[in-house]
Structures are given as structure tokens and as C-alpha cells.
C-alpha positions as CSV (number, residue, x, y, z in Angstrom):
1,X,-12.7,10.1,13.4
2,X,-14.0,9.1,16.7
3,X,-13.7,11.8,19.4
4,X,-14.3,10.7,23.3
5,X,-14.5,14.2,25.5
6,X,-14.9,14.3,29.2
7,X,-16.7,17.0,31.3
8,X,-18.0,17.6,34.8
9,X,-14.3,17.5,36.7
10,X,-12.5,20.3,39.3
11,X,-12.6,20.7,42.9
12,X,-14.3,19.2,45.6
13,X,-13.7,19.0,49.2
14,X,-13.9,15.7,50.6
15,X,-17.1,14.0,51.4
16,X,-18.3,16.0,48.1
17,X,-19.8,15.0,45.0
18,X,-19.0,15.6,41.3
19,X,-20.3,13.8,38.1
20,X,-17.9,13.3,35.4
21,X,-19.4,12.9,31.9
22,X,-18.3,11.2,28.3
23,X,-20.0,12.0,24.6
24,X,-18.6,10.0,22.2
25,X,-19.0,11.6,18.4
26,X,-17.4,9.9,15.2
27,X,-18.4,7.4,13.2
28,X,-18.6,4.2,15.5
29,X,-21.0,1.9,16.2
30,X,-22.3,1.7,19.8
31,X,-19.3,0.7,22.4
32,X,-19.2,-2.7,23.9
33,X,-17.9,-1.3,26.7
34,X,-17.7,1.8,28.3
35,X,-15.6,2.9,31.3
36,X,-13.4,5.6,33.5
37,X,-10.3,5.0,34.3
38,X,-8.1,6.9,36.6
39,X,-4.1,8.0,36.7
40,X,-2.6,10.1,39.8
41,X,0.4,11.3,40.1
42,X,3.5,8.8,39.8
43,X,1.0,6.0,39.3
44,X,-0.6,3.4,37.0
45,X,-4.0,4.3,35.1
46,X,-6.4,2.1,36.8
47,X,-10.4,1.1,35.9
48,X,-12.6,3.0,38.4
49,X,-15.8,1.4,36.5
50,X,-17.3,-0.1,33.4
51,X,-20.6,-0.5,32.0
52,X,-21.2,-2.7,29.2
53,X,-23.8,-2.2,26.1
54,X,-26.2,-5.1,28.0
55,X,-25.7,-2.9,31.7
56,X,-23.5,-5.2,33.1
57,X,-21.1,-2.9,35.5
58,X,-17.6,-3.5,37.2
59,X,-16.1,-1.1,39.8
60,X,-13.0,-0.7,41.4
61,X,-12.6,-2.4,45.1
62,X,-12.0,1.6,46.4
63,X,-14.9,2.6,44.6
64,X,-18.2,0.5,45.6
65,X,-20.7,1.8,47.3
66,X,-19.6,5.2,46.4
67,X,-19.5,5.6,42.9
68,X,-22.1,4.6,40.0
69,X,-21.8,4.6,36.4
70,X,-24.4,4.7,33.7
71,X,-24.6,4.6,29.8
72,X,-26.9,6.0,27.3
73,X,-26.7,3.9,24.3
74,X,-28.8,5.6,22.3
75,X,-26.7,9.0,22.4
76,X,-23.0,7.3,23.2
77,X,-22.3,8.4,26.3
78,X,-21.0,7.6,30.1
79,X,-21.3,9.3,32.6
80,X,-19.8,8.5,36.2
81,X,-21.6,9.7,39.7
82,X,-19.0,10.1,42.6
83,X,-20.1,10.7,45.8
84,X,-18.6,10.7,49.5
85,X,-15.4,11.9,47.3
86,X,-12.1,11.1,49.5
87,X,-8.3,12.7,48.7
88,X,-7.7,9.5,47.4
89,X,-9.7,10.2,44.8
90,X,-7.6,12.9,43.2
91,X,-6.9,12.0,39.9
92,X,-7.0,12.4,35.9
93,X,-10.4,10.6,34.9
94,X,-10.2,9.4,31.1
95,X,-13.3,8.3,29.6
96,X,-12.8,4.8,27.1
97,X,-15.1,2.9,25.0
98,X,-14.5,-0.6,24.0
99,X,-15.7,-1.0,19.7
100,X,-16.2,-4.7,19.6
101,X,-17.1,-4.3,15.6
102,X,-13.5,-2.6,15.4
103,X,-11.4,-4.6,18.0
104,X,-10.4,-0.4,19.3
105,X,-10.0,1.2,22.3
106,X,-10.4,4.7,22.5
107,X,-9.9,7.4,24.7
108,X,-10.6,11.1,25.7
109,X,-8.5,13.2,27.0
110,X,-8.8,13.5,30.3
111,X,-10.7,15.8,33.1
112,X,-8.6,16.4,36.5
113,X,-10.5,15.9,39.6
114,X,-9.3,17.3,42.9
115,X,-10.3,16.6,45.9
116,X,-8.9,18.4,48.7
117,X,-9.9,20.7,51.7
């Protein structure tokens, strides 16, 4: 059974900085892709970033310049460096990896990040 669990969320006040980090345990080979995505309140989940197995990154429009993920292969995991945190920002994070060798998506179950004065 493959398990993704986040860590690393809470409360910051704005212009803060938190990092947010994944371990993926299970039986799995190493994720194509890993990302964070993000759900407020009354809205959609959304991508914040993705790294794939090769490096290659994608972030959100709202998030470049601030945020930057990395991936340990090796060990499975993500982690995702937010800095000059706005209110905007205030959010469940999930945690997903892509399995290529499985045609899966999987997912953790979420860390709440608040950011607020």
C-alpha cells in the first residue's frame, strides 16, 4: 500500500516562510512526477508545482519567483520551499506523485497552511 504524508504546515504571518514536506512509503517504484497542489475554501484544487523524476519543474503563475520545489529520488520524497508567503496563500497543500509504471495518481492527506496576521 502506498502512503504519501505531508508535514511542515501551520501558521505564518505574511511575508513568512514555511516548507511543506512529502515521504512517500509503499511499494512503488520512483514517481514520474511529483507535485503540491492546493484547495482553499469554496475552491478548485489547483497545481502549485511539479517536479519531474529528470528535474524538470512547473509552477503555478501566483507562485514563481516565490516558491521552489525539490525531489529526492533516492528516498521518495518532495518537498516545497514557500517564501514571501501572502493570504492568498491560505490553503490545504496535498502532496501527489505521478507512478508512470502504474498509470496512478496518489495522494496524501493534506497539511493546512495559514497565512494570516
Amino acid at each position: 500500500q502506498v502512503q504519501l504524508v505531508e508535514s511542515g504546515g501551520g501558521l505564518v504571518q505574511p511575508g513568512g516562510s514555511l516548507r511543506l514536506s512529502c515521504v512517500a512509503s509503499g511499494s512503488i517504484p520512483t514517481f514520474y512526477v511529483m507535485g503540491w497542489y492546493r484547495q482553499a475554501p469554496g475552491e478548485e484544487r489547483e497545481l502549485v508545482a511539479a517536479v519531474t523524476r529528470e528535474g524538470r519543474t512547473n509552477y503555478a503563475d501566483s507562485v514563481k519567483g516565490r516558491f521552489s520545489i525539490s525531489r529526492d529520488n533516492a528516498k521518495n520524497t518532495v518537498d516545497l520551499q514557500m517564501n514571501s508567503l501572502k493570504p492568498e496563500d491560505t490553503a490545504v497543500y496535498f502532496c501527489s506523485g505521478y507512478s508512470d509504471y502504474r498509470g496512478s495518481y496518489y495522494w496524501g492527506q493534506g497539511t493546512q497552511v495559514t497565512v494570516s496576521p
